[in-house]
NUKOL-370825 format. One record per residue (C-alpha): residue in one letter; x, y, z. Coordinates in steps of 0.02 Angstrom, whole numbers, m for minus. Example, Ala and Ser with C-alpha at 12.3 -4.5 7.8 and 13.67 -1.06 7.14 Angstrom:
rest = A; x = 615; y = m225; z = 390
rest = S; x = 684; y = m53; z = 357
***
This chain:
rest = X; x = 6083; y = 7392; z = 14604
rest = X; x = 5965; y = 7251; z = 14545
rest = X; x = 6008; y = 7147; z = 14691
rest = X; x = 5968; y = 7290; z = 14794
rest = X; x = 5787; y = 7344; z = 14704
rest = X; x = 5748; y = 7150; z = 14700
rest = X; x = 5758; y = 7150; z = 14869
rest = X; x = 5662; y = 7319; z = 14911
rest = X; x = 5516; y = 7269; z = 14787
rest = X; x = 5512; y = 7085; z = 14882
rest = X; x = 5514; y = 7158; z = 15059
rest = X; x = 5368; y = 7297; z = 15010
rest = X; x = 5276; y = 7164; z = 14938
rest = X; x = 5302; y = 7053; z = 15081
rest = X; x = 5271; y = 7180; z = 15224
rest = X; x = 5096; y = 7235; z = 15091
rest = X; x = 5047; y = 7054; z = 15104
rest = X; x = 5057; y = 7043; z = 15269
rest = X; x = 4973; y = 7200; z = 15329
rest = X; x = 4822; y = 7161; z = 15201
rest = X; x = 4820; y = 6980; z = 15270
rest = X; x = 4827; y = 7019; z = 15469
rest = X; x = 4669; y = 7063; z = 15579
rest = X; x = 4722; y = 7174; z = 15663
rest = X; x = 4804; y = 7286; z = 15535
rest = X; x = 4815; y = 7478; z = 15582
rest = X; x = 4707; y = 7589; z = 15488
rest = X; x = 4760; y = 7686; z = 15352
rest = X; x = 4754; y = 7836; z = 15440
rest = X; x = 4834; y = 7793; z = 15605
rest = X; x = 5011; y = 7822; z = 15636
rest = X; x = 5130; y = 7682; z = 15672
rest = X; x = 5233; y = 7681; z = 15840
rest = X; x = 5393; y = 7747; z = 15814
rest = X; x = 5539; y = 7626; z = 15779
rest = X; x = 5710; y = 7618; z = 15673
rest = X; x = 5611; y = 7553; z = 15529
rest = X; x = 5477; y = 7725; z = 15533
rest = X; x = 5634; y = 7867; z = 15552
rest = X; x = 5673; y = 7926; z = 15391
rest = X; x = 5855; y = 8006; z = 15359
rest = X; x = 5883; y = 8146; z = 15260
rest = X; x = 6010; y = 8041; z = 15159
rest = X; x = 6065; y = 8206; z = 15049
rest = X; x = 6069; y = 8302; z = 15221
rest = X; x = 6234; y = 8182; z = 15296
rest = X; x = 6301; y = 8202; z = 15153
rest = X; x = 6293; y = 8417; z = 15139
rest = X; x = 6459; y = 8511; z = 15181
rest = X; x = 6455; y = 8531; z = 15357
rest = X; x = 6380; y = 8382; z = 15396
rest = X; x = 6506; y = 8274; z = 15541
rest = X; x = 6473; y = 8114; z = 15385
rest = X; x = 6497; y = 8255; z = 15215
rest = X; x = 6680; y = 8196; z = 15184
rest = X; x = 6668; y = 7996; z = 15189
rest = X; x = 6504; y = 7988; z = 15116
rest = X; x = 6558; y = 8096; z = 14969
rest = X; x = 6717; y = 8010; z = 14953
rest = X; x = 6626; y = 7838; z = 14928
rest = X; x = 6529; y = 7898; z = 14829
rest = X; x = 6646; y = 7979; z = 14695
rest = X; x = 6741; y = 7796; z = 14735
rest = X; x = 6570; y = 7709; z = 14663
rest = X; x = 6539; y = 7833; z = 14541
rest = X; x = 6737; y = 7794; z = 14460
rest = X; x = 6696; y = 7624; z = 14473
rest = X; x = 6513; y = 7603; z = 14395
rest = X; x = 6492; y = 7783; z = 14326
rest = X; x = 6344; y = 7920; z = 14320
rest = X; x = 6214; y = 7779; z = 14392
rest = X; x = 6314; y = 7782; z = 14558
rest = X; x = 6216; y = 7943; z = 14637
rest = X; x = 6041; y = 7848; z = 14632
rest = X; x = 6130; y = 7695; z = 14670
rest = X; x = 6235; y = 7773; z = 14837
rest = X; x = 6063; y = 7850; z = 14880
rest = X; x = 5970; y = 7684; z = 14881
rest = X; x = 6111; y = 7580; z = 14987
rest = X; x = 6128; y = 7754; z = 15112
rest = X; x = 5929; y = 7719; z = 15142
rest = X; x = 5970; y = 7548; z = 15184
rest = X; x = 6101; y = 7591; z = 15296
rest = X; x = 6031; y = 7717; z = 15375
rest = X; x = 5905; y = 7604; z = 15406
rest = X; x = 6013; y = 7465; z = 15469
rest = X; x = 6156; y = 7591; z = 15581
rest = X; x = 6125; y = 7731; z = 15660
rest = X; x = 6229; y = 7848; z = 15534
rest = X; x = 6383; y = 7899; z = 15630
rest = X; x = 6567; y = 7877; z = 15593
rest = X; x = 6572; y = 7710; z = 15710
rest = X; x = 6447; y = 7611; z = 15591
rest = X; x = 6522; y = 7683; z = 15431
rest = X; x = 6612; y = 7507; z = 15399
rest = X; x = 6447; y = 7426; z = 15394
rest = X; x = 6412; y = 7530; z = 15222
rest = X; x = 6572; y = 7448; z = 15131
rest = X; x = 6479; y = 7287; z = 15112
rest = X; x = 6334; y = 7357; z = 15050
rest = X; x = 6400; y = 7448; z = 14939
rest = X; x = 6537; y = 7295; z = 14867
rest = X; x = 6374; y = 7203; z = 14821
rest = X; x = 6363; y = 7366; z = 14698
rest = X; x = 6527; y = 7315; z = 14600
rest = X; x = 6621; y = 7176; z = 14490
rest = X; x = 6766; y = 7199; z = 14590
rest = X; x = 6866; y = 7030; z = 14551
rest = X; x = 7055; y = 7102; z = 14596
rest = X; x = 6982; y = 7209; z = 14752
rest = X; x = 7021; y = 7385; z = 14684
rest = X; x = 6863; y = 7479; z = 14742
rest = X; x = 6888; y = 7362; z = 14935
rest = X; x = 7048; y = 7443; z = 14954
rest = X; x = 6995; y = 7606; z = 14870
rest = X; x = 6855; y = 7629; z = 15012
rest = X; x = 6935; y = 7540; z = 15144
rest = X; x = 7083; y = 7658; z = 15122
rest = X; x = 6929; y = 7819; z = 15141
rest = X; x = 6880; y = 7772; z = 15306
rest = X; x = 6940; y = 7871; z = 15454
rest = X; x = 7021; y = 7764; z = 15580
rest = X; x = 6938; y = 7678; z = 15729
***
C-alpha cells in the first residue's frame, strides 16, 4: 500500500508540476478531452451483487483481506482505481489485477499467488 500511495502522490505531483509549468495549460474551468485517464469507475459499483465482475472482485478481496487483514478494503479500492485505470474492467483483463495486487503482500512461499490465481474464471 505504500508502494502504491508513493507512487500516486509522485505522479499527482508530477502531472501538478507539469500543468503549472506548461503555456498552454487549460484553464481551471475548462474540461479536459475525454480519455482513459479522465473516466472514472465506480470501483464499489463492479463490485455490487449483480455486477458481471461482483464474484471475482469480492473473492480477491476477502483473499487480501485473509492475508493483510481489515486494511485490505481501502487497499483493494486503491489498486481497483489503478486498474480500472490501466484495463478496461472486464473478466478478460482480470489477470492484469493479480500483479497489482501481489505488490500488496509478503508472500515468500506463494500462498496468496495460488490463492487468487486459483479465483479466476478460466480463459
Amino acid at each position: 500500500m505504500i508502494n502504491l500511495t508513493l507512487q500516486l502522490a509522485l505522479n499527482n505531483s508530477y502531472q501538478d508540476s507539469a500543468i503549472e509549468s506548461s503555456p498552454s495549460a487549460p484553464a481551471v474551468n475548462e474540461q479536459p478531452a475525454a480519455g482513459p485517464e479522465t473516466i472514472n469507475i465506480d470501483t464499489l459499483a463492479l463490485m455490487a451483487a449483480g455486477a458481471p465482475l461482483a464474484k471475482p472482485l469480492n473473492d480477491l478481496q476477502d483473499a487480501l483481506a485473509h492475508c493483510i487483514g481489515p486494511a485490505a478494503f481501502p487497499v483493494f479500492q486503491d489498486i481497483l482505481s489503478v486498474w480500472c485505470r490501466q484495463h478496461i474492467p472486464a473478466l478478460a483483463t482480470l489477470k492484469y489485477l493479480l500483479p497489482l495486487l501481489e505488490r500488496e503482500v509478503e508472500d515468500s512461499n506463494n500462498t496468496f499467488h495460488n490463492t487468487i490465481k486459483d479465483l479466476l474464471p478460466l480463459e
